[in-house]
N, C-alpha and C positions, 0 to 999 in steps of 0.2 A: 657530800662530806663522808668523808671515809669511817668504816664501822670501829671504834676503839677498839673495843673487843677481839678484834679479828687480829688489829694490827699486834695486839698484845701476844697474843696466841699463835699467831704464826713468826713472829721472834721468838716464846719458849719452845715451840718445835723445831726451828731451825736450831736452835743451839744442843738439842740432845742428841747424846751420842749414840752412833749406830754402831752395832757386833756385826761381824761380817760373817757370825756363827746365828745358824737359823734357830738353834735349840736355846741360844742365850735370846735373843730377839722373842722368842717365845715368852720368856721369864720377863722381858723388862717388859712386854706390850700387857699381861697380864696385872704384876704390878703397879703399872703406874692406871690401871683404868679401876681396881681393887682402892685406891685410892679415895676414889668420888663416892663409893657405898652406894647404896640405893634407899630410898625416902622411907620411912620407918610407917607406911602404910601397907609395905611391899611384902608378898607374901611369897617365899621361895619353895618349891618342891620336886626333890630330884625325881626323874623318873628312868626309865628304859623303855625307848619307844620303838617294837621289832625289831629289837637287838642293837641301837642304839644311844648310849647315853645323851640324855635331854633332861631338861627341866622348865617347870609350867613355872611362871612368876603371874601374878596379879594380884590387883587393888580390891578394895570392897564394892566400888561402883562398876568391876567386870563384870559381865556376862559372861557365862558358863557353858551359852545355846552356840556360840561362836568362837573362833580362834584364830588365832596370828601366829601360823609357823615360822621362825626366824632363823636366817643361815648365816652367819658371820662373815665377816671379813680376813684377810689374810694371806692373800693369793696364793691358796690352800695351802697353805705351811705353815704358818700363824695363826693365831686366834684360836679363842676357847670360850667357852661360856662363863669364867672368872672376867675377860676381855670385854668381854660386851653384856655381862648382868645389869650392870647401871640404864645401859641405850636400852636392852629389851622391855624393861620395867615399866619407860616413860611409853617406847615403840607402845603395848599395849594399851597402857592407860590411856592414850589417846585415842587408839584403834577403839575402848569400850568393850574388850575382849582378853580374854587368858592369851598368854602368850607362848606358846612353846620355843622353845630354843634349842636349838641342833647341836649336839656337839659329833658331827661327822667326821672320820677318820680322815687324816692330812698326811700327806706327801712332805720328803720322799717314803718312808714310812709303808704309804698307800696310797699309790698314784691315781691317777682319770683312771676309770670312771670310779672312782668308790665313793667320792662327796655325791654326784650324781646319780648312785646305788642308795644313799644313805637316806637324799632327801626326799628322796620317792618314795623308802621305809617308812621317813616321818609322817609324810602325808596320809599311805594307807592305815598308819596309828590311828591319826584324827579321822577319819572316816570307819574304822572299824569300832572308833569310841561314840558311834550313831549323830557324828556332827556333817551338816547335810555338805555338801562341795560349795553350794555359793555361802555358804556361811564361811566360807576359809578364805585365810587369804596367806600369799606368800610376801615374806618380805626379805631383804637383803643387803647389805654393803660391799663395795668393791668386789673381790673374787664373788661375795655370798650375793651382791646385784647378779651375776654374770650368772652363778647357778641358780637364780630364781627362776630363769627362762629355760636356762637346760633343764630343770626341775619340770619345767610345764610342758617344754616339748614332750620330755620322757614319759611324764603322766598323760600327756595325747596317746601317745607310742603302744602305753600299756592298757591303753582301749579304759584307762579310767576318766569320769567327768574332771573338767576343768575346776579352779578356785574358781571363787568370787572374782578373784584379781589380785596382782603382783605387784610389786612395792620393788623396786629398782633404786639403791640410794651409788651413786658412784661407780655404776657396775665398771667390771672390766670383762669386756669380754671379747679381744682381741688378744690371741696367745702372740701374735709376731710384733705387735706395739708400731704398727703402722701408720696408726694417726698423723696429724699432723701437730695438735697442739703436745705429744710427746716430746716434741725438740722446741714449737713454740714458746711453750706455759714452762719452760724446763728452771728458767729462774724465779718462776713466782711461786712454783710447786716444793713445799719444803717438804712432805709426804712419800712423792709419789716420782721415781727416776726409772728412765729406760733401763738403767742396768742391774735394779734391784728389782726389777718386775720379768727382767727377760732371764736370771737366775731362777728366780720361782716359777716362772713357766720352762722350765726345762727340768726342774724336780717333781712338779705336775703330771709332766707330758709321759717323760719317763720315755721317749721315742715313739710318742702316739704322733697320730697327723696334728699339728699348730693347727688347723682350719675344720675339726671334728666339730660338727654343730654341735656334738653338747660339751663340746670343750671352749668353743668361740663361736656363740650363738648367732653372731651378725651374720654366720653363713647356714644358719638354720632355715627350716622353711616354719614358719611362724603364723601359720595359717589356722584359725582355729583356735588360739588359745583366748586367753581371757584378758580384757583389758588392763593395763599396766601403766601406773604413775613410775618416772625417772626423774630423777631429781639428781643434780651435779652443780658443784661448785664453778666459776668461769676462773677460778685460778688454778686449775687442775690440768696436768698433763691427759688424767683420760680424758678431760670432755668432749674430744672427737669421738672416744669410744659411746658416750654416751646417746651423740645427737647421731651418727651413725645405726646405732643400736632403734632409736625412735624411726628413723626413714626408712628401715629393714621392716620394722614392725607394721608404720603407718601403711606401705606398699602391699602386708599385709592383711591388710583389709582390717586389721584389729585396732581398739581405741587406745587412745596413747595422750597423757598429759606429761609433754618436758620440760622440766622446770629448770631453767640455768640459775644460780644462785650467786648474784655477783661478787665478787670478794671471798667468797666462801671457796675454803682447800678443800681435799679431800677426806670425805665424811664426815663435815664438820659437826653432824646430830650428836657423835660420840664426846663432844665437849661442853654438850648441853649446860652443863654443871656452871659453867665459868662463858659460858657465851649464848646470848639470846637469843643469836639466829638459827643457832642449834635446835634449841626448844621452840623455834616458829618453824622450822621445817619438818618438824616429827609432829606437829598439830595439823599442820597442812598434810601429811602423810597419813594419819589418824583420820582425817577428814576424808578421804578418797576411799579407804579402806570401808570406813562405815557406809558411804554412797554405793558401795558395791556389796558389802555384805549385809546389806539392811533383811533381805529377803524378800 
C-alpha cells in the first residue's frame, strides 16, 4: 500500500514553482524550511569554525564528548543553515550528540574546491575542540552526501585520523549526471532534474575536471576511510549516484550500509515535519552514527 504521506508530499512539491534565478531559489528553499521551526527543546548557537560560519544545535539528552558535523544540500549553490536548522536538530538528536552545521561558501560565488576547503576547516574545529576522531561523525544531503566523502578523502589527504563514520543521505556525486535512473526516475522525481543539476554543476566546476575525485567522489580512491551509511529514495533520479557510490566504496575494502527507501524522493529526512518516513530514516541514521561513535 502506498505511503499517504509521500503521495501528499510529492504533489505539494511537484506544484511549486521554480526561479530559474539561483539567488531567488536561495530565498524560497530557506523560507519554506524556516517554516517547520525546530522543537522548543532545541538549543541554537552561532559559532565561527576556522573561519567559517557554523552553528552547534542540541537537545538536553546530547552529549557534549561527541559531535555530528553536517554539510547541507544544495548542489553547492543553495542551502544555508536557515535551510536545514529543523533536519540538523532531529539529525543530532538522534545521533545522541551536538550537532555542528556548516555553512560553507557556495558557488558561483566560490567555486570547488572551497566547500571541500571548508569542510575540512570544520572538522579540524572539532578536533582542536579536544573531540577524539571516532567520536565524530560526518553527515550530509545531496551535494552535502557527495562532500561527506570528499571531506573524508581530503581528511585522508591531510594525514588527519578518519571520523567514526559518514552519513551519506542522497549524495550526489556524479558532476556529468551519468546515471541511468537520471532519465529513468525522471517522472517520479519532482526534486531532482538533469537540467537543474547539470546547471549547478557547471557553477560548481567553474571549468574544473567533472571527474575530480573530490568533486565526484565515485572516481575517488576510497581506500581507508571510515565506514559509511547511504541512504536514498528509489524514486530519485540520483539513486544510480547512490548505489554507484556504495559499489566504489564496498570495492574499497570500506563498510557500507545502502539503504534504498521505497517511495521516498530526494531527501525526504527534510520533511520530517509532515512525513514519517522522514523521521524513521534520521532514527535509522542516528543509529549507525552512535554504532560507530560509541567509542
Amino acid at each position: 500500500m502506498a505511503d499517504a504521506e509521500i503521495v501528499s508530499l510529492r504533489a505539494k512539491l511537484a506544484s511549486r514553482p521554480r526561479s530559474d534565478d539561483y539567488r531567488q531559489r536561495r530565498r524560497d528553499f530557506d523560507a519554506r524550511s524556516l517554516e517547520y521551526g525546530v522543537a522548543s527543546d532545541v538549543t541554537v548557537e552561532p559559532v565561527t569554525a576556522n573561519g567559517v560560519r557554523a552553528e552547534w544545535t542540541s537537545t538536553p539528552q546530547d552529549g557534549s564528548d561527541a559531535a555530528l558535523l553536517y554539510l547541507h544540500g544544495g548542489g553547492y549553490v543553495i542551502g544555508s543553515l536557515d535551510s536545514h536548522r529543523h533536519l540538523v536538530a532531529e539529525v543530532g538528536r538522534a545521533a545522541g550528540c551536538w550537532a555542528l552545521a556548516l555553512d560553507y561558501r557556495l558557488a558561483p560565488e566560490d567555486p570547488f574546491p572551497a566547500a571541500v576547503e571548508d569542510a575540512v576547516a570544520g572538522y579540524r574545529y572539532l578536533l582542536a575542540r579536544g573531540l577524539k576522531s571516532g567520536r565524530i561523525a560526518v553527515a550530509g544531503d545531496s551535494a552535502g552526501g557527495g562532500l561527506v566523502v570528499a571531506a573524508m578523502v581530503a581528511i585522508r589527504e591531510a594525514g588527519l585520523p578518519q571520523p567514526g563514520c559518514g552519513w551519506c543521505i542522497s549524495p550526489w556525486v556524479d558532476m556529468e549526471m551519468t546515471g541511468e535512473t537520471m532519465t529513468s526516475k525522471a517522472a517520479a522525481d519532482p526534486m531532482v532534474q538533469r537540467d537543474g543539476v547539470s546547471e549547478m554543476a557547471r557553477l560548481y566546476l567553474n571549468g574544473a575536471d567533472p571527474r575530480s575525485p573530490l568533486a565526484a567522489p565515485i572516481y575517488a580512491d576510497l581506500a581507508g576511510l571510515a565506514p559509511l551509511l547511504i541512504q536514498v529514495g528509489a524514486a530519485e533520479t540520483l539513486l544510480d549516484d547512490a548505489i554507484r557510490l556504495a559499489k566504489v566504496a564496498g570495492a574499497a575494502d570500506i563498510g557500507i550500509d545502502l539503504q534504498i527507501w521505497p517511495e521516498m524522493v530526494h531527501v525526504w529526512h527534510l520533511f520530517h515535519p509532515e512525513l514519517k518516513a522522514g523521521l524513521r530514516a534520521i532514527e535509522a541514521g542516528g543509529a549507525f552514527v552512535r554504532a560507530h561513535t560509541s567509542g
